[in-house]
N, C-alpha and C positions, 0 to 999 in steps of 0.2 A: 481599399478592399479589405473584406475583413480575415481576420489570420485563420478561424477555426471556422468555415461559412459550409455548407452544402446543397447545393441547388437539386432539384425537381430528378435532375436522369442520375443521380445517386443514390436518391432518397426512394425513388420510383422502381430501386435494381435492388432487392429483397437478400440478392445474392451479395450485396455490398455495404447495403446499409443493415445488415444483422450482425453484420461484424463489426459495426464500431457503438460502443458505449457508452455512458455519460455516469458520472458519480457525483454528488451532493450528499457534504455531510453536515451536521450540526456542530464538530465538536466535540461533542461529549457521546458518541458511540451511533446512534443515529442516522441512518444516510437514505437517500436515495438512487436508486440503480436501475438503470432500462435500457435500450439501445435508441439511437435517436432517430429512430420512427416510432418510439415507445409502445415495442412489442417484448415483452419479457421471452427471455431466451434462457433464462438459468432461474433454479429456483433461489436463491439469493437476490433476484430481482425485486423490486416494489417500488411502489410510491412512498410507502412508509414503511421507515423497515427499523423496529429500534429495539436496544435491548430491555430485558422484562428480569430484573433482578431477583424477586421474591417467585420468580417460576426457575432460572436455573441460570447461567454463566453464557448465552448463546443470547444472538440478534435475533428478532421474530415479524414475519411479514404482518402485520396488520390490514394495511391496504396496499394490496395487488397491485392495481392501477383503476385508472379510471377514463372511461368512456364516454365519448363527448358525441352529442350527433346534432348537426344544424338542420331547422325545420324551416320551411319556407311555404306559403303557402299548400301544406300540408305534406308538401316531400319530406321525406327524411333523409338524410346524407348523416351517416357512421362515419364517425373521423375514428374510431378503435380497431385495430390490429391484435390478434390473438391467433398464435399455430393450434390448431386440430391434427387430431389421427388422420393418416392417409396424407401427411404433406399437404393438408386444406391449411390455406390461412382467411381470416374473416373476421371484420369485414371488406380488410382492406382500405383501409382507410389513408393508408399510405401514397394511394395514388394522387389522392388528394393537398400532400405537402407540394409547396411550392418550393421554400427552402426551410433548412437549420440551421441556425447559429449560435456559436455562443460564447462570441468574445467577451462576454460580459456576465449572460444569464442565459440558461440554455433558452432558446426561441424557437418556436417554428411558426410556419406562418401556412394556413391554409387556402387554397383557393373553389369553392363551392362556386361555380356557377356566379352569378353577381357579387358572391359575397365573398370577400377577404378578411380572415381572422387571425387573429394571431396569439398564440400561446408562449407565455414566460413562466417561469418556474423558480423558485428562490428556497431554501431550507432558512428557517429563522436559526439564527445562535445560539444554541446552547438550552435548545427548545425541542421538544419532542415536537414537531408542528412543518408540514410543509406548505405552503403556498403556490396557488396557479392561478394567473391574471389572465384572463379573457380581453383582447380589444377588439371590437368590429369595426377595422379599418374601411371597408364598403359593404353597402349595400341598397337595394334597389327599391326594397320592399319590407315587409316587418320581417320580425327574424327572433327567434325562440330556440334557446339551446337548452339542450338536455343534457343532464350527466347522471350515469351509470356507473355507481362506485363495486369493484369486484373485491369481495373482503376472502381475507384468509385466516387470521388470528391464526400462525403456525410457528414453530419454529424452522430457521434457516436450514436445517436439517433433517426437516423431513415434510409431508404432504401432506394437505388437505383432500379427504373426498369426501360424497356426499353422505350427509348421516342423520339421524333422529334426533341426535343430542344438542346440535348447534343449537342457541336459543336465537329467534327470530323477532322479539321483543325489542321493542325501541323508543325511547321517548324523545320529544320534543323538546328544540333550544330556542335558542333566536335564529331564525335563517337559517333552521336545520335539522339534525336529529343528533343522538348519541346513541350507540349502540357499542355489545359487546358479546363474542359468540360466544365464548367461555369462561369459566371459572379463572379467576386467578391475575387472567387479561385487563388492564385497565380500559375504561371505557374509548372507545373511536366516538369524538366528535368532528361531526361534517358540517363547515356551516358558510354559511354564505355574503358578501358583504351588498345582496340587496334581497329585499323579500323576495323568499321563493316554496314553492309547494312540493311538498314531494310524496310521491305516490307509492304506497307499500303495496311491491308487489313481488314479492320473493321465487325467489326462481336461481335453481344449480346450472353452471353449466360448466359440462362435462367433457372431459378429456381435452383437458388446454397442455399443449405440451410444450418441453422445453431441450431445444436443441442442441443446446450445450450441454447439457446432461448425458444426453445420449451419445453425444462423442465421445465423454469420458466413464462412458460404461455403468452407470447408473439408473435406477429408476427416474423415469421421465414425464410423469405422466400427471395429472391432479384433476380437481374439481374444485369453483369456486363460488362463491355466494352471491348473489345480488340481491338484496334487500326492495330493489325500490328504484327510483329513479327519481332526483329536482331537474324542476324545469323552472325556466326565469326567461323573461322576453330582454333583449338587447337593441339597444338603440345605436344607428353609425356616429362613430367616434366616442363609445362608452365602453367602459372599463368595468369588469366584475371580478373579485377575488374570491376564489376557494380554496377552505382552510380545512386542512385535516388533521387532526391533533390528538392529545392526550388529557388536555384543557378543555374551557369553555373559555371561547375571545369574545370578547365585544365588538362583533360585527361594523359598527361602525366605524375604527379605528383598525380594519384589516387593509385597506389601501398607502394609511400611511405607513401600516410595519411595512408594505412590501415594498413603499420607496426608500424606505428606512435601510431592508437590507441590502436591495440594491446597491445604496451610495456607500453602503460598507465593502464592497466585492472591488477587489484588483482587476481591472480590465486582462483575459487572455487577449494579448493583442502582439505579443512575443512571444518566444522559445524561452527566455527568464521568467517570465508574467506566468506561462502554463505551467512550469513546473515548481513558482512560487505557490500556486494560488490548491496546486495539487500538496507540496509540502504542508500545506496547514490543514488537510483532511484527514493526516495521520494522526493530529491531537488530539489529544480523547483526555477530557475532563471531566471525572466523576467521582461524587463522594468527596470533595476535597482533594484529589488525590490528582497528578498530570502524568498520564500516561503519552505514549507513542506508538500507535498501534501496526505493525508488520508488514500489514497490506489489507485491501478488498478485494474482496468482500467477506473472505470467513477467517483472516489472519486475527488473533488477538496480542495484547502485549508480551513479546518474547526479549527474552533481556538481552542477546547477542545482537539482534536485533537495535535495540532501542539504543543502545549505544555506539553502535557502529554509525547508524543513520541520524543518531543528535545532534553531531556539529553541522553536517549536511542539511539538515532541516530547519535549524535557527540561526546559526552563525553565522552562513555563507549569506544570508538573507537579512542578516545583523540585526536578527531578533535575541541578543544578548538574556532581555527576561525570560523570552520562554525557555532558551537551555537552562536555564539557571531553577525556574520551576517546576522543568519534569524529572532535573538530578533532583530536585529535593524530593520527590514521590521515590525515585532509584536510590537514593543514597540511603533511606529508612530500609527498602528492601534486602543494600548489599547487609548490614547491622544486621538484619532480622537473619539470612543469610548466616552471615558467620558467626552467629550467636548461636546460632540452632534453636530457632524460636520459629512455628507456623507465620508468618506475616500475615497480613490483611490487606496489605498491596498486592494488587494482580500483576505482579511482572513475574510472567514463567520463565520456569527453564533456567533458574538462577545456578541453578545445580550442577550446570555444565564447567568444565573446568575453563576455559578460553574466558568464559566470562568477566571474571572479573580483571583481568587483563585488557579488555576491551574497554571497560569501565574508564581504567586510568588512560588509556588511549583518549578516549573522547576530553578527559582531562586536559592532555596534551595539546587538544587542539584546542579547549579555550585559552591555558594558556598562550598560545600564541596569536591565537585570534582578538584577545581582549585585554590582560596584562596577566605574567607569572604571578606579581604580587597580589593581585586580585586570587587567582588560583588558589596560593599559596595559603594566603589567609579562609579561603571557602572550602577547598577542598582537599589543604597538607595533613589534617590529622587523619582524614578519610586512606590518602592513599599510601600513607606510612603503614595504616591498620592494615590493608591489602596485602603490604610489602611484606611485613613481617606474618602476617597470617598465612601466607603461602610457603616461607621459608618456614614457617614452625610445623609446618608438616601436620595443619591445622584439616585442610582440604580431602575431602574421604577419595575424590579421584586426581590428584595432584600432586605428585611428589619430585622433589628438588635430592638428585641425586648428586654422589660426590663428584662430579667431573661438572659439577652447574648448572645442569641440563634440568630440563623438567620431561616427567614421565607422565602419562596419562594412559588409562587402558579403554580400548576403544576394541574390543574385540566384541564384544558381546552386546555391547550399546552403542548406538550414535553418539559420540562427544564432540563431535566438530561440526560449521557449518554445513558439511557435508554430509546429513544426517537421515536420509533417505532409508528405509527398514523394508526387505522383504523379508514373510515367514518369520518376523520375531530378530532377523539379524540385520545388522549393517550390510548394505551392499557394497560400501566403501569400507572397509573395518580397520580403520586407521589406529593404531593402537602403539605405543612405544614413547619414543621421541619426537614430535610429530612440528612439522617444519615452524609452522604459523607461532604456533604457542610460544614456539622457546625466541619466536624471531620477535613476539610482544613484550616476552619475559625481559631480554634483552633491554630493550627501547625504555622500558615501563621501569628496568634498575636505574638507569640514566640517567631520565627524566627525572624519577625521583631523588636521584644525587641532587643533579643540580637544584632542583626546586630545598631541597634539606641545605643543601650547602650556601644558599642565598639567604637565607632566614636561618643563620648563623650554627645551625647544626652540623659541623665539621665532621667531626665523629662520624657519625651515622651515615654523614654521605660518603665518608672515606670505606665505611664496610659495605657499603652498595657498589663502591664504584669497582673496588677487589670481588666484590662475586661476579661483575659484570665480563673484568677481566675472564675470571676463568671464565665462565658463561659465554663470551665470547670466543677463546679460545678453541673449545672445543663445537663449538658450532661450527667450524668451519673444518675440523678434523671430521666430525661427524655428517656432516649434511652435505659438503663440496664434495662431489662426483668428479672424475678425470676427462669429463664432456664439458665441463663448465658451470652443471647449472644443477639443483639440487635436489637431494632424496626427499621426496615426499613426507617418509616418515620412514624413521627406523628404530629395528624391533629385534637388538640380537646382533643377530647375523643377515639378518633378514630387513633388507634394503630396498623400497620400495623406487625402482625406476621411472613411472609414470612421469610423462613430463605434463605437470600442475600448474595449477596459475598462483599455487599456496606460497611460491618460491617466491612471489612478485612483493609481499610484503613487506618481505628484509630489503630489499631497493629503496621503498617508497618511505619507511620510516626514517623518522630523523635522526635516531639513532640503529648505526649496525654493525656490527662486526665483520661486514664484507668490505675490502679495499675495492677505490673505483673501477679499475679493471674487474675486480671478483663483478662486482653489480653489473659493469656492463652485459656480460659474457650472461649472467642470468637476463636480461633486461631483453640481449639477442635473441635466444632461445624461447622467449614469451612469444616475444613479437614475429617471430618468423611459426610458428608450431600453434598458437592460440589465439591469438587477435583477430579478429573478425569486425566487421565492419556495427557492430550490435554491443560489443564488449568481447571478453576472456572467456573462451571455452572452458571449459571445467575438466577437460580433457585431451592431449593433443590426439590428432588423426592416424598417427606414428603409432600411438602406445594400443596393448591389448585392451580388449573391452570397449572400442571408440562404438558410442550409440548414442549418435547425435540427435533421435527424432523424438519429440515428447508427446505424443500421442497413443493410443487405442485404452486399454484397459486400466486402472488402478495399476496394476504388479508391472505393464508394460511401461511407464507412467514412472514410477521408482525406480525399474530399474535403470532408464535412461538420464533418471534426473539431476545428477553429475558424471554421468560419462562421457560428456562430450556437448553437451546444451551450452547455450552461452548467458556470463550471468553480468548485465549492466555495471552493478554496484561493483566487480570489481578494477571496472575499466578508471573510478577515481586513484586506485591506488597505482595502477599501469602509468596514468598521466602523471602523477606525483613520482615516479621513480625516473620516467622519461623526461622531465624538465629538471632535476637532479644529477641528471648526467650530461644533457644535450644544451638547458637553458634557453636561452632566448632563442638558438637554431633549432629549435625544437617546434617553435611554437605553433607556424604552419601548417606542419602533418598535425598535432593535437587539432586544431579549428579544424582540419578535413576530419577527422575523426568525429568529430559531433553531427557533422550532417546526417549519421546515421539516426540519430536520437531524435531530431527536429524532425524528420518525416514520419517518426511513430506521434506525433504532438495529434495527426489526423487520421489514427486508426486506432483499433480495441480499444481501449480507452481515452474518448480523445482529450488530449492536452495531460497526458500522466505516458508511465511507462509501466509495460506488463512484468509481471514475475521473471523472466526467463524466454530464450528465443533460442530454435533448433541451433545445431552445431553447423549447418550445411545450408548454402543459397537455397531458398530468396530467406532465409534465417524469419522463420513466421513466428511472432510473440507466442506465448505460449503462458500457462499457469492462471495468476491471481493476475487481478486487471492492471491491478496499480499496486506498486509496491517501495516500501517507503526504501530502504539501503538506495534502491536503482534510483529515483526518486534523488535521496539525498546526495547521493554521492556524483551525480551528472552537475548540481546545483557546484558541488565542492570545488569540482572540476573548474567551472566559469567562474568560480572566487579565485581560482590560483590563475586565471589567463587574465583576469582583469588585475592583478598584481603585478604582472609583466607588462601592461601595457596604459600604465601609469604615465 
């Protein structure tokens, strides 16, 4: 039976199948995004959706989607789905799936009357280019499809409606046309891999709306282009591929790229398999350069991000080169960074203080996941630089005061992953001594003793290991609470009670300055106050402020968006703290813990995991579809249960 399958009374129930989604990317920035009755629901949705570098820094719909209708002795049957004003949808064309699948490649398969069809979908590699294979598994009589391409040439950030300026101009390829609405946009080739005709006949149409949008308080609304429409006649048991690109293919050799990528693709056919095959859709390789991008669909490379989620994305999956080649795109960055030079690497946000703390965290786990020595020799002058750049009091919002602690000001700007801004301010405005930072500071002095002290730098690790000391010492003067479990952040006198899931940290690292009782007694307080069947609340139910729902407007939206939501990515460091203390008795309640995750494999995005999910049952995903931390760090998690049961 297959793992990710949906038959006919799902795909037929508009109310069920709008809510789950499918994402294909190329790679290199690129992707595909519909729901799988492929009716666009957000405008981030497309057939081809890629980014346009010499226009600005954003993804841009190109093609919308595209419209198929079977012709039979002069019927027409619309297999296309599109929402209208007034809650019309049309043509409906949904009635007509039989099922979807896509343990392989997303599929669906239609049923017209005698004729059974079926559509596969593939994104080439590393190619602005996607592909849709045609089969006519039956039919009775002749049979002539049509396809309707709706263009948008826009960015992901805003609308297309109807105008004078689009150009309508199109020339002819092999088995096609290329066209382009505006300046700047490289040409949409549309072509076909058997002769076909196509008929210019331009025509808007107007008011396609998008649903998602309108829950999150947005304009909702557009117009889109139709140039024309090919038509190609089909024979039972024949195959036709349509390519939409940025290139011109050689039509005849479009059947073999699509078995080509096919037998490239990891079957989804497990709970590993979906969140493998999701893992390699955060890669993004451009210009030379290996990024990891945040999430989809509008996430770009964020640096807290991209190192928190790297060893979760390559390692656990013991793709050793690719962490190894998107530090080298982040390692040019943290230099450009602490040089105080503009970089030309896109990884934002280098400027937050955690950062480069996370940096050598991600360190830490290939050292252990692949050899220190390896490490040591790749990455010891990197995080020595780190070491002492933050001690030199180098960092414009990082400072190492005399009791070892590090300070960060968080009042007036987001610095932490908590980083949500109403009206200009922090809704969390974490500012002082702030739990996480000084719990990485910590681990990241440690780590780099020993790795100093193994590659015979005595010295140096002996003054690491005495800052550590104090450093440790007063973390625990400072942050241990007389309940057990620790201040969030403290600023003064001024002691933040909230019970956090920032505290679960200092647990889960491998170095802490909490004795096992101290860990437990935090590890209690997680797990009874924030655990949720989803991951870690970002807020317990207890504390002031609990606004567990992530819905209605943009401000309603932030403000909820750690006070109490639950966030996947940190339930890796929860299992790492609870197998640290519990071990092999542990093991048990962690595998019931994941069954929450293997049921999101068949919703919002199927076979990935969404941004964030409310704080309160039925805990509904919420946010960006797929996102890489939740992503990485679920994967992390199955690396450290398969080490246990060795």
């Amino acid at each position: 039976m297959s793992y990710l399958r949906f038959d006919k009374t799902l795909t037929g129930n508009l109310e069920e199948s709008l809510t789950r989604e499918i994402l294909r990317t190329n790679k290199s920035g690129a992707y595909h995004c519909t729901t799988i009755v492929d009716c666009n629901t957000r405008k981030y949705h497309g057939l081809l959706v890629i980014p346009v570098p010499n226009l600005d820094d954003e993804n841009h719909v190109l093609l919308s989607s595209l419209d198929e209708t079977v012709i039979q002795h002069g019927a027409e049957f619309n297999l296309g789905l599109h929402k209208y004003r007034g809650n019309n949808f049309s043509p409906n064309g949904h009635k007509y799936i039989r099922e979807f699948e896509c343990d392989h490649i997303p599929a669906t398969t239609y049923r017209v009357g005698g004729v059974l069809l079926r559509k596969e979908k593939v994104f080439v590699h590393h190619e602005n280019r996607i592909l849709i294979r045609y089969t006519l598994l039956e039919s009775h009589s002749p049979t002539t499809l049509r396809f309707r391409p709706f263009l948008a040439f826009r960015s992901v950030r805003e609308y297309t409606h109807e105008n004078s300026i689009a150009r309508r101009d199109y020339e002819e390829v092999e088995n096609g046309i290329k066209t382009c609405m505006y300046p700047g946009y490289p040409e949409l080739y549309m072509q076909l891999s058997k002769k076909t005709e196509f008929r210019f006949m331009p025509y808007w149409y107007r008011g396609i709306e998008y649903p998602k949008e309108q829950e999150r308080g947005y304009d909702f609304n557009e117009d889109l282009y139709v140039p024309g429409y090919f038509e190609v006649d089909i024979k039972k048991g024949e195959c036709i591929v349509f390519s939409a690109g940025t290139s011109e293919v050689k039509t005849r050799s479009l059947k073999q790229i699509f078995e080509n990528e096919v037998n490239d693709r990891t079957p989804r056919d497990s709970f590993f398999h979906c969140l493998k095959n999701s893992a390699h859709q955060f890669h993004n390789v451009q210009g030379g350069e290996h990024y990891i991008l945040a999430g989809y669909p509008w996430f770009k490379c964020r640096a807290r991000d991209l190192f928190i989620s790297l060893p979760g994305l390559t390692l656990a999956v013991n793709e050793v080169n690719e962490f190894e080649d998107a530090f080298k795109t982040a390692e040019k960055a943290i230099y450009d960074f602490m040089n105080g030079v503009e970089s030309e690497c896109k990884v934002y946000e280098m400027q937050h203080p955690d950062v480069l703390l996370w940096a050598i965290w991600a360190l830490n786990q290939y050292a252990k996941d692949v050899s220190g020595e390896e490490c040591r020799q790749k990455y010891g002058k990197l995080m020595v630089d780190i070491i002492n750049y933050i001690m030199g009091g180098k960092h414009s919002n990082l400072f190492l005061h005399d009791n070892g602690l590090l300070f960060a000001n968080g009042e007036d700007q987001a610095v932490t992953w908590m980083n949500s801004t109403v009206d200009g301010h922090p809704v969390v405005p974490r500012t002082g001594y702030i739990v996480e930072f000084n719990a990485l500071w910590y681990n990241a002095l440690r780590f780099v003793a020993n790795m100093s002290r193994e590659g015979g730098q005595t010295e140096y690790a002996d003054h690491l290991d005495a800052q550590a000391e104090m450093t440790g010492k007063s973390f625990v003067e400072v942050f241990r609470n007389d309940y057990g479990y620790l201040f969030d952040y403290v600023n003064g006198n001024l002691m933040d009670w909230s019970v956090r899931p920032n505290m679960i940290f200092t647990v889960a690292f491998d170095y802490s300055p909490l004795t096992r009782d101290q860990k437990k007694q935090v590890l209690d307080i997680v797990t009874k106050e924030l655990l949720t069947p989803k991951g870690l609340r970002s807020l317990s139910p207890k504390s002031g402020g609990y606004n567990p729902n992530y819905v209605g407007s943009q401000r309603q939206r932030d403000l909820a968006y750690h006070q109490g939501t639950v966030w996947p990515w940190l339930m890796g460091f929860y299992v790492e703290a609870y197998l640290k203390i519990y071990k092999m008795s542990g093991l048990s309640f962690i595998e019931r813990q994941l069954i929450g995750y293997e049921e999101e494999m068949t919703s919002h995005c199927v076979g990935s995991l969404p941004e964030l999910f409310d704080g309160d049952p039925p805990f509904k995903g919420r946010g960006a579809i797929s996102f890489a931390m939740n992503v990485a760090e679920i994967l992390r998690i199955l690396k450290m249960l398969s080490k246990f049961n060795i």
